[in-house]
SERO-4910 file (N, C-alpha, C, O; in steps of 0.05 Angstrom, whole numbers):
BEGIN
 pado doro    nc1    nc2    nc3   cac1   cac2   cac3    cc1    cc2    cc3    oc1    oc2    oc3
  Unk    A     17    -24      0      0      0      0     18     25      0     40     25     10
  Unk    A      7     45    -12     26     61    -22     29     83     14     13     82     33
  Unk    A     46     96     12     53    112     37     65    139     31     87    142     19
  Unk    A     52    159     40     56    187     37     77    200     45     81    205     69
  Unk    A     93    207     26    128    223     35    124    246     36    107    260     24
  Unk    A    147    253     55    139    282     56    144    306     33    138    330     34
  Unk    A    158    289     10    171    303    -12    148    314    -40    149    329    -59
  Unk    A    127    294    -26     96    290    -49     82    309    -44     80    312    -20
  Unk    A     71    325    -55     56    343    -56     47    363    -86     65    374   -100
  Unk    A     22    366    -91      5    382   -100     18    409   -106     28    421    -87
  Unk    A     18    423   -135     20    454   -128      4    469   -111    -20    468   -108
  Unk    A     20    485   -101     14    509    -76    -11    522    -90     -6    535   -110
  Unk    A    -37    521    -81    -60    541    -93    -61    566    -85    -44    569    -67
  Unk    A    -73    588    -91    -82    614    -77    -98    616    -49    -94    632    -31
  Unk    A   -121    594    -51   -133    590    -32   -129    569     -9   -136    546    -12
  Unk    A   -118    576     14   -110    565     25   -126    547     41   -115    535     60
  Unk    A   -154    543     37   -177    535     47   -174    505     51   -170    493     30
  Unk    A   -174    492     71   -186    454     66   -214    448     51   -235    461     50
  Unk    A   -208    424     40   -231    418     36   -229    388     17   -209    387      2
  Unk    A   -244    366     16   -238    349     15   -232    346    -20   -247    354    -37
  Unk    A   -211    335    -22   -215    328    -49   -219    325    -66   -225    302    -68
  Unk    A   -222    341    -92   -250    329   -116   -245    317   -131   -228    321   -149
  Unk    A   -265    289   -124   -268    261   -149   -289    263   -145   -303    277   -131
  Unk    A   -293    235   -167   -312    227   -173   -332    208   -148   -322    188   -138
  Unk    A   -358    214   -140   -362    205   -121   -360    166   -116   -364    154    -94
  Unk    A   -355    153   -140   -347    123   -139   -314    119   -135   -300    100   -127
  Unk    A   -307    147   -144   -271    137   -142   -249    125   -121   -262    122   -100
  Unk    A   -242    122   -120   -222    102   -101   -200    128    -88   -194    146   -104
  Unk    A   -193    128    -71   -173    141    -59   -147    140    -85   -153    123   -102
  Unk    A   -131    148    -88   -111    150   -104    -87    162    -92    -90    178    -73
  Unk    A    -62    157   -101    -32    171    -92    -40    198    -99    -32    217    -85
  Unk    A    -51    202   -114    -52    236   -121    -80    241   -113    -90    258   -128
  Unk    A    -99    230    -90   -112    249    -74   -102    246    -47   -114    261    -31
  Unk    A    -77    225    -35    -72    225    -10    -54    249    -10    -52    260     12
  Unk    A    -38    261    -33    -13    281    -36    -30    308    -34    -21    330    -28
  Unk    A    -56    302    -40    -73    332    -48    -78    338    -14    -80    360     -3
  Unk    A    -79    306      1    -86    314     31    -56    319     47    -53    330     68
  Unk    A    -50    316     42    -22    326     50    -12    353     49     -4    370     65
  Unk    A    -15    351     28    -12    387     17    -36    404     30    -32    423     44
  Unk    A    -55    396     26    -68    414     44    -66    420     67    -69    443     75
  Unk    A    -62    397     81    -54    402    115    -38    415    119    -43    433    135
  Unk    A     -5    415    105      7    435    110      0    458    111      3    472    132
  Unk    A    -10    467     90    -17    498     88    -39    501    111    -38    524    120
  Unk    A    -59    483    122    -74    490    145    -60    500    164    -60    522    175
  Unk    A    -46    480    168    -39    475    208     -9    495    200     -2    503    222
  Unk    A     11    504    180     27    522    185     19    545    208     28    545    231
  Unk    A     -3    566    198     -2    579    215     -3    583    248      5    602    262
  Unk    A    -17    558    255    -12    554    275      9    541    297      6    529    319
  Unk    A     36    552    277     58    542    288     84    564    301    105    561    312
  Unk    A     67    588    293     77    624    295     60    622    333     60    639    350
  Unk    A     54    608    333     34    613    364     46    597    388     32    587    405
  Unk    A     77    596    390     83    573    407     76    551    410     68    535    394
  Unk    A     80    549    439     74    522    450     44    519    450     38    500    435
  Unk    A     20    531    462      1    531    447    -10    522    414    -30    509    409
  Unk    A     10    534    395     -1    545    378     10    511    362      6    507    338
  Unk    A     22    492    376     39    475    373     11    444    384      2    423    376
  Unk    A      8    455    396     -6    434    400    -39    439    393    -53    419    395
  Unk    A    -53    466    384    -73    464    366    -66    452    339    -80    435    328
  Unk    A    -40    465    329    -32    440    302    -45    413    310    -68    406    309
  Unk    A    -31    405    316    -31    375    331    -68    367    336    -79    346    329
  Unk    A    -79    386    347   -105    388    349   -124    377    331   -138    358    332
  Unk    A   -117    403    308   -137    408    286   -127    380    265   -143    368    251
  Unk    A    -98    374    265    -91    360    246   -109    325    258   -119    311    242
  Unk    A   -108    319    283   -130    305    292   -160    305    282   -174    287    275
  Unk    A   -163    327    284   -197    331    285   -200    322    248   -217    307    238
  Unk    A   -178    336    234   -177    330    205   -174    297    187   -181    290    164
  Unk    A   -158    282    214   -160    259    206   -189    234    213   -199    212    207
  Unk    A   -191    251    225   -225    240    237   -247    246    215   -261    228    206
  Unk    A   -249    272    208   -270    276    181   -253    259    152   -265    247    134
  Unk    A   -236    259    152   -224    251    126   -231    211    130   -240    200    110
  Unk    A   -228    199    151   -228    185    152   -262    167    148   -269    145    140
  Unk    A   -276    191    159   -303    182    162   -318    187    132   -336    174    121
  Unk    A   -305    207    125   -315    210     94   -300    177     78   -314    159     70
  Unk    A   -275    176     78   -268    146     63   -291    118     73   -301    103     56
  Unk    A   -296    116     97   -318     97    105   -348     99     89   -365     81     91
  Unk    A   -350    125     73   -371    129     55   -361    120     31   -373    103     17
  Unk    A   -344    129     26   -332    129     -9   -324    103    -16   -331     91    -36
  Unk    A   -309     95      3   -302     62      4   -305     37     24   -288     22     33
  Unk    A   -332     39     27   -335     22     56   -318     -5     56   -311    -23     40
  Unk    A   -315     -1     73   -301    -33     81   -310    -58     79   -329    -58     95
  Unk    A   -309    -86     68   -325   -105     70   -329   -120     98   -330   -144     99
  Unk    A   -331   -106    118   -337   -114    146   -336    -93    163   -316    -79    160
  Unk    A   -354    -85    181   -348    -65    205   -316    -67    219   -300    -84    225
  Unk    A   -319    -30    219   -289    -36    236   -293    -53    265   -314    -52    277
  Unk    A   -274    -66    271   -281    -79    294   -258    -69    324   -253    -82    345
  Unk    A   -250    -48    316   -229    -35    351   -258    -24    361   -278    -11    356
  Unk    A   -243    -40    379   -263    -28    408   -242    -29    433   -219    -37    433
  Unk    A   -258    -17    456   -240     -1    486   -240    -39    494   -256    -57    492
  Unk    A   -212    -36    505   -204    -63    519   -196    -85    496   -194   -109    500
  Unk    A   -192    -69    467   -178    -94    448   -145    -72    442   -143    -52    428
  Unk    A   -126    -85    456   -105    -80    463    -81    -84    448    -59    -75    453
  Unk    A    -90   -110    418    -74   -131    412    -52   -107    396    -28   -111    402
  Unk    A    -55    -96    386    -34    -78    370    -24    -55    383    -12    -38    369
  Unk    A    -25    -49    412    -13    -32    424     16    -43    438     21    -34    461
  Unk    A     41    -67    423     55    -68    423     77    -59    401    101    -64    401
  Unk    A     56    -38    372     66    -40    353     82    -10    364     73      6    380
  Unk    A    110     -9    347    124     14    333    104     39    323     96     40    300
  Unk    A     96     60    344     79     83    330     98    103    321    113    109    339
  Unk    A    102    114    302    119    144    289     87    171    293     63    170    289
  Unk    A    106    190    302     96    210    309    108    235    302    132    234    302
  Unk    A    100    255    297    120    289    301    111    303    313     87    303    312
  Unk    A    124    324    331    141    335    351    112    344    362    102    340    384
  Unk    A    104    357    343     67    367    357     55    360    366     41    370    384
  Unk    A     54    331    356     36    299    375     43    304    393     27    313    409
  Unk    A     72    302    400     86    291    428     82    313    449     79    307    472
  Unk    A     82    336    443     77    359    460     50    363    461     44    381    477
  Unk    A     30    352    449      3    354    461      0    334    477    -13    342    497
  Unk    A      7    304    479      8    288    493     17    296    524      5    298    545
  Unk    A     46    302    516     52    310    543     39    322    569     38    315    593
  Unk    A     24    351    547     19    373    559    -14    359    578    -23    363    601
  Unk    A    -26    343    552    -50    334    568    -40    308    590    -57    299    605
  Unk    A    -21    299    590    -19    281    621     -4    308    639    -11    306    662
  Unk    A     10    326    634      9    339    662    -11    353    664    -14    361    687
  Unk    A    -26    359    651    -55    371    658    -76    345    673    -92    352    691
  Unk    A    -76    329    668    -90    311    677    -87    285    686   -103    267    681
  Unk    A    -64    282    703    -44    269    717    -34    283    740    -19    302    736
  Unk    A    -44    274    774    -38    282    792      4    286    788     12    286    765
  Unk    A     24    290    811     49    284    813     55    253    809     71    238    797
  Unk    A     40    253    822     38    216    831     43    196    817     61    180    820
  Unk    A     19    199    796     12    185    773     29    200    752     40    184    737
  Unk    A     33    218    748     54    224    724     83    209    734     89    192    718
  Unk    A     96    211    749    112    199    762    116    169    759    138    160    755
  Unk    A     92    153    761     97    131    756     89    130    725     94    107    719
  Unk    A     81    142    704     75    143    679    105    140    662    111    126    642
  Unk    A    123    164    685    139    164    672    163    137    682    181    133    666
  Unk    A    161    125    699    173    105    701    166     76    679    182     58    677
  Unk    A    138     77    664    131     52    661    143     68    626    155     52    611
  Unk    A    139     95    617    153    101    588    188     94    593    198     77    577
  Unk    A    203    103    611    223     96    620    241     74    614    264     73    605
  Unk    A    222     51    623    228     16    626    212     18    603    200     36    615
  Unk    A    200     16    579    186     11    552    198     17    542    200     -2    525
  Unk    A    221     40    532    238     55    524    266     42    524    283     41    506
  Unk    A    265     33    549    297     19    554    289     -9    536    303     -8    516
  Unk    A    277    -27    535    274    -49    529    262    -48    496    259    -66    480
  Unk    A    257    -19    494    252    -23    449    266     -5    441    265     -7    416
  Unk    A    283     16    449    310     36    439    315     21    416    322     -2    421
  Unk    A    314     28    384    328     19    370    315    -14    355    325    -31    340
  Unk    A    294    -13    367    293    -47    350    271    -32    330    254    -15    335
  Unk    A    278    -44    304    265    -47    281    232    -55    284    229    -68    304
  Unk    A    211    -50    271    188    -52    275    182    -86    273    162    -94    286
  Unk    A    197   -104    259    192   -131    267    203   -141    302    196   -157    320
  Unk    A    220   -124    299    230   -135    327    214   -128    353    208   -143    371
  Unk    A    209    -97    352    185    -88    368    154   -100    373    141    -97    394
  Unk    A    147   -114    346    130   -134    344    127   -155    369    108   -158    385
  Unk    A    158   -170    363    174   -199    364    171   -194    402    168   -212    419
  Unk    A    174   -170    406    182   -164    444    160   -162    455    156   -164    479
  Unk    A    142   -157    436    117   -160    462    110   -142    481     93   -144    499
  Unk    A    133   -115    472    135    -97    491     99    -76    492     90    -61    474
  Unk    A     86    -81    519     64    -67    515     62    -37    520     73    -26    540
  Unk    A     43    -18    498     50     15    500     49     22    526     31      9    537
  Unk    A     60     34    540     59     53    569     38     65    575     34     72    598
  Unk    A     24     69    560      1     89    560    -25     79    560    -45     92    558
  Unk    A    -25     47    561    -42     29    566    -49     32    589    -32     42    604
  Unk    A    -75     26    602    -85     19    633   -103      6    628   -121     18    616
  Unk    A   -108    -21    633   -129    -38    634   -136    -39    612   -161    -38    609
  Unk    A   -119    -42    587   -123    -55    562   -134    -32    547   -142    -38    524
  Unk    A   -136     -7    553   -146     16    546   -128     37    545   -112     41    563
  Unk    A   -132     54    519   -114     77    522   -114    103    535   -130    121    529
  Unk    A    -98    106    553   -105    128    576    -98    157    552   -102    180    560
  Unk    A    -92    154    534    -93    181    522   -113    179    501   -105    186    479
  Unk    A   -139    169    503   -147    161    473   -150    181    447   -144    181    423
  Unk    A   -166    202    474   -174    232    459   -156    245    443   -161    255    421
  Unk    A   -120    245    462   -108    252    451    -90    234    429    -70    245    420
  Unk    A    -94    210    422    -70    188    414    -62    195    385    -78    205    370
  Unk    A    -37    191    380    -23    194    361    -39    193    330    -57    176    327
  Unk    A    -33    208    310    -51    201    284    -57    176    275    -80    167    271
  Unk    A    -23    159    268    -30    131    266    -44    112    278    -52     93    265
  Unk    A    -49    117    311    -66     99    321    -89    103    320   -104     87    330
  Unk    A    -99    123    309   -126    133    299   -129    124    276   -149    111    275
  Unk    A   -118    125    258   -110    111    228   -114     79    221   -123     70    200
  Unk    A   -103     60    251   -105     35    252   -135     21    253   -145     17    275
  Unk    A   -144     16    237   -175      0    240   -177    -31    229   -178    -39    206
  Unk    A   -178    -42    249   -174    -62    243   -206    -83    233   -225    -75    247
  Unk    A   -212   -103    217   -226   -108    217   -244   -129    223   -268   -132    219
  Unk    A   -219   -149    238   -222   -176    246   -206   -177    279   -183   -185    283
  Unk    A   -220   -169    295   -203   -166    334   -187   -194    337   -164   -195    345
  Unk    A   -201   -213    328   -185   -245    323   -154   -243    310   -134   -249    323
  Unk    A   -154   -238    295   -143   -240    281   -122   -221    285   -101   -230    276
  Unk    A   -121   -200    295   -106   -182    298    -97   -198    331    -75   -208    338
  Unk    A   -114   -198    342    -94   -220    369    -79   -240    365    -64   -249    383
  Unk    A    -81   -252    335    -66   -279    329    -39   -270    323    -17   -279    329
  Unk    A    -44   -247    307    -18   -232    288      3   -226    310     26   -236    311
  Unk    A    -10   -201    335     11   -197    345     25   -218    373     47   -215    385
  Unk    A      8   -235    377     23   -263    384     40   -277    379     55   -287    395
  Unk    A     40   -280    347     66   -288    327     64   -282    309     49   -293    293
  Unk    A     83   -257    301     76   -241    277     98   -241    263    108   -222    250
  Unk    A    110   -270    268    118   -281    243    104   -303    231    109   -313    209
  Unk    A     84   -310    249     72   -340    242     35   -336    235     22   -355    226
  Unk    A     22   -303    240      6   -301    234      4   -279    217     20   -261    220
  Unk    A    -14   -277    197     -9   -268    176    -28   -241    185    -48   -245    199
  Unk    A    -18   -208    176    -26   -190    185    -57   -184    177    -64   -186    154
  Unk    A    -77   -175    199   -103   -170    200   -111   -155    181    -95   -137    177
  Unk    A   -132   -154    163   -145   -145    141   -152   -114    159   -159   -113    183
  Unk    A   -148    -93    142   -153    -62    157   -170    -50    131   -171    -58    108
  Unk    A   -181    -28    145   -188    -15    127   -165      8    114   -156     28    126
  Unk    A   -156      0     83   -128     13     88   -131     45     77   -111     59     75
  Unk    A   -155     54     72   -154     81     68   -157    105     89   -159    130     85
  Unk    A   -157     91    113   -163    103    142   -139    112    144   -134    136    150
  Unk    A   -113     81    139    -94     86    153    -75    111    134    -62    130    142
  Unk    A    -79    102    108    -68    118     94    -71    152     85    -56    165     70
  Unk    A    -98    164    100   -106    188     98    -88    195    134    -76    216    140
  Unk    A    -92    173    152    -83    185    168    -43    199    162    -34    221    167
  Unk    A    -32    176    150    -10    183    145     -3    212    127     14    229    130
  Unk    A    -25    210    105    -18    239     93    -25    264    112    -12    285    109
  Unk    A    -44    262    131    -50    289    146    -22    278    168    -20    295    186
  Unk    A     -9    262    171     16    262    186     40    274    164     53    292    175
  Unk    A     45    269    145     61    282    130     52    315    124     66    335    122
  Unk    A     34    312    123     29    347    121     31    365    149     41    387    151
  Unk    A     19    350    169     30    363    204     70    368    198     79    391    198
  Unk    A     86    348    194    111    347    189    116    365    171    135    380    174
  Unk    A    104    367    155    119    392    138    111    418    142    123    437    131
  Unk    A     92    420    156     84    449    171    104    451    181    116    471    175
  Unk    A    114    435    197    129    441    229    166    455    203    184    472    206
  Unk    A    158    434    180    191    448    166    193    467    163    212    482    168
  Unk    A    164    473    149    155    504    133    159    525    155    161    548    147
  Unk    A    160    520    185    164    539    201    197    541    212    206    558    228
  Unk    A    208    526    203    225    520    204    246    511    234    267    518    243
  Unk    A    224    489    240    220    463    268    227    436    256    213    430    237
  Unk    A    243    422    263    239    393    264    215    388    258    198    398    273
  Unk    A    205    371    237    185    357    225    196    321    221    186    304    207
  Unk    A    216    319    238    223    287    228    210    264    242    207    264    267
  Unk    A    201    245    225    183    228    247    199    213    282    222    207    287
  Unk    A    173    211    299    195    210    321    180    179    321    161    170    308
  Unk    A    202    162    348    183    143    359    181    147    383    197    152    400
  Unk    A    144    140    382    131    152    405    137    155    430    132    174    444
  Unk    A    154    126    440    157    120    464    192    130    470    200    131    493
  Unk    A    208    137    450    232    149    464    218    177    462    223    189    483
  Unk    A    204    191    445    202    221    441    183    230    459    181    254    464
  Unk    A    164    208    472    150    211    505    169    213    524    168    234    538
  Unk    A    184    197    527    204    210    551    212    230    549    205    250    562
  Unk    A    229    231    532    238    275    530    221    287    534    227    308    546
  Unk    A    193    284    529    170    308    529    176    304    560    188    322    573
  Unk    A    168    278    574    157    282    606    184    289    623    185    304    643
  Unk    A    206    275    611    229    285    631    241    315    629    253    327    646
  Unk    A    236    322    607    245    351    601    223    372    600    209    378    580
  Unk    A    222    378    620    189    404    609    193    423    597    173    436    591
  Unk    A    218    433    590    226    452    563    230    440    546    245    449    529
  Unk    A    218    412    543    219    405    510    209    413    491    220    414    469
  Unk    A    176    424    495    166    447    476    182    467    468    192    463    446
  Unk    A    192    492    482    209    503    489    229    508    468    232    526    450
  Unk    A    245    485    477    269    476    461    263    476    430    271    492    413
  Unk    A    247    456    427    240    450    398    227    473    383    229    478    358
  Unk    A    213    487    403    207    518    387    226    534    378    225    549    359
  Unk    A    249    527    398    269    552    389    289    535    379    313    536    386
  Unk    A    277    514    358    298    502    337    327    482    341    342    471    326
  Unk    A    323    486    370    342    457    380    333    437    373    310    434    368
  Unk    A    361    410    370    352    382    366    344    370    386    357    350    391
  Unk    A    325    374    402    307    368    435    311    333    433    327    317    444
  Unk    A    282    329    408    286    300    406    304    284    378    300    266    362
  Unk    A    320    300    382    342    277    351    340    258    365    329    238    355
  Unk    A    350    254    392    350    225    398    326    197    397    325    174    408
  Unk    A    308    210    379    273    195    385    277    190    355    265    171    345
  Unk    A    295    209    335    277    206    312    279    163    302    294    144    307
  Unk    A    259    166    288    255    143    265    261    144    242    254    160    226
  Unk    A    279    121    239    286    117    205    266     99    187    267    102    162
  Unk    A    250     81    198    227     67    184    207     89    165    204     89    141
  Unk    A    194    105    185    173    106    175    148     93    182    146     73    197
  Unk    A    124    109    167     90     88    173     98     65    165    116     59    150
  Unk    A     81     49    178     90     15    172     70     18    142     50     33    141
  Unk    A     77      6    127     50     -1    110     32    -21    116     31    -37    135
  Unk    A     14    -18     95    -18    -32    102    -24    -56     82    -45    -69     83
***
C-alpha cells in the first residue's frame, strides 16, 4: 500500500482553504488524492505554528480533528467489507512501533500533566522509562517480536485516547481475532485485514503536520513515540526547546517510517 512522503505534494493554490478532495463520487482514494491531503494540511496547520507552545499543540489538534472527518468520509466512499471492529479493551496492536511528530508529542505530554496528579505522572513516567529501555532501537519486526506493551495502556485501554497519536487513529482493524493472532506471532500469523484508506489518509495528514512544522522552520522528522515521550515528560522545556529550533528530540527520531498496510 502506497505511503505518503513528505517530498509528495500538489501545487501550492491561492486559496489556502481545506476541503476534501474532488473526485468522482465512486472513485477510489488514489496517490494523487492522499498528496492533495497532505498538501493541504500543511498549508492549514502552518499557521498555527507562529503561536508557540500553544499554537503547537492546536496543530496537533486540528490535524486530529482532520484525520477524523477525512477518515469518516473514506468509510462512505469506500466502505469496508466488514465493520471496523477496535473497540476499548482490544489492546492486541498496542505493542506495535507508532511514528509521530514533535506536535503529537507535546500535546500528549501537555494533556498528562494537565491531567495526571504528581503521583501518577511519576509513575507514567517510570513505566515510558522501562518501555523505552527495552525497544530503543529495535526495528518494527522486532518491536513486534518483544511484546513490549504501549505505556500508556491501563487496563487494556488507552489512557490518552482523545489525545493518541494520528497513526493509532488511522489503525482500524477489521477482524479483533485476528489481529490477536498476528501480534502473538507475527511471524507466524499473517497481518489483520484493515481498512487501508483510514490508515493511509491518516498518514498523509501526518506528512502534512511534518511539513508544517519544516515550513516553520522546526523539526518535522518522524519520532518514535515511546523514546520522544520520555523527553516530552522528563524535560518540560521540550516544547520550548524545539520551538526555538534545538535538536530536543534527535534522539527519538525514526528511520522506518509508517509501517505499511
Amino acid at each position: 500500500m502506497w505511503i505518503i512522503d513528505y517530498s509528495l505534494a500538489v501545487p501550492r493554490q491561492k486559496n489556502p482553504r481545506r476541503s476534501l478532495p474532488v473526485a468522482p463520487s465512486r472513485a477510489r482514494w488514489t496517490p494523487e488524492l492522499y498528496a492533495a491531503v497532505a498538501e493541504g494540511e500543511r498549508r492549514a496547520l502552518r499557521p498555527h505554528l507562529d503561536r508557540g507552545e500553544e499554537g503547537a499543540i492546536a496543530a496537533a489538534e486540528a490535524a486530529s480533528l482532520r484525520a477524523a472527518e477525512l477518515m469518516s468520509a473514506a468509510l462512505v466512499r469506500e466502505p469496508p467489507p466488514s465493520s471496523i471492529a477496535c473497540s476499548k479493551g482490544c489492546a492486541a496492536c498496542c505493542v506495535s512501533k507508532v511514528v509521530v511528530v514533535a506536535p503529537e508529542v507535546i500535546r500528549i505530554a501537555d494533556h498528562l500533566r494537565r491531567s495526571l496528579d504528581p503521583d501518577a505522572l511519576a509513575a507514567l513516567a517510570a513505566r515510558v522509562r522501562a518501555a523505552d529501555d527495552r525497544t530503543r532501537g529495535l526495528s518494527r519486526r522486532e518491536r513486534a517480536l518483544a511484546g513490549v506493551p504501549c505505556p500508556l495502556l491501563v487496563d487494556d485501554a488507552c489512557s490518552i485516547h482523545e489525545v493518541r497519536p494520528l497513526l493509532c487513529r488511522g489503525w482500524t482493524s477489521l477482524d479483533a481475532e485476528a489481529c490477536a493472532r498476528h501480534f502473538a506471532d507475527p511471524d507466524g500469523a499473517p497481518v489483520p485485514q484493515a481498512h487501508a484508506p483510514a490508515y493511509e489518509l491518516a498518514s498523509a495528514v501526518l506528512a502534512g503536520l511534518g511539513r508544517a512544522a519544516e515550513d516553520a522552520g522546526r523539526d518535522g522528522a518522524l519520532l518514535e513515540l515511546v523514546a520522544a515521550l520520555r523527553v516530552a515528560i522528563e524535560r518540560p522545556t521540550a516544547a520550548a526547546r524545539w520551538l526555538a529550533r534545538l535538536p530536543v528530540f534527535a534522539t527519538a527520531r525514526d528511520r522506518e517510517g509508517p509501517a505499511p498496510t
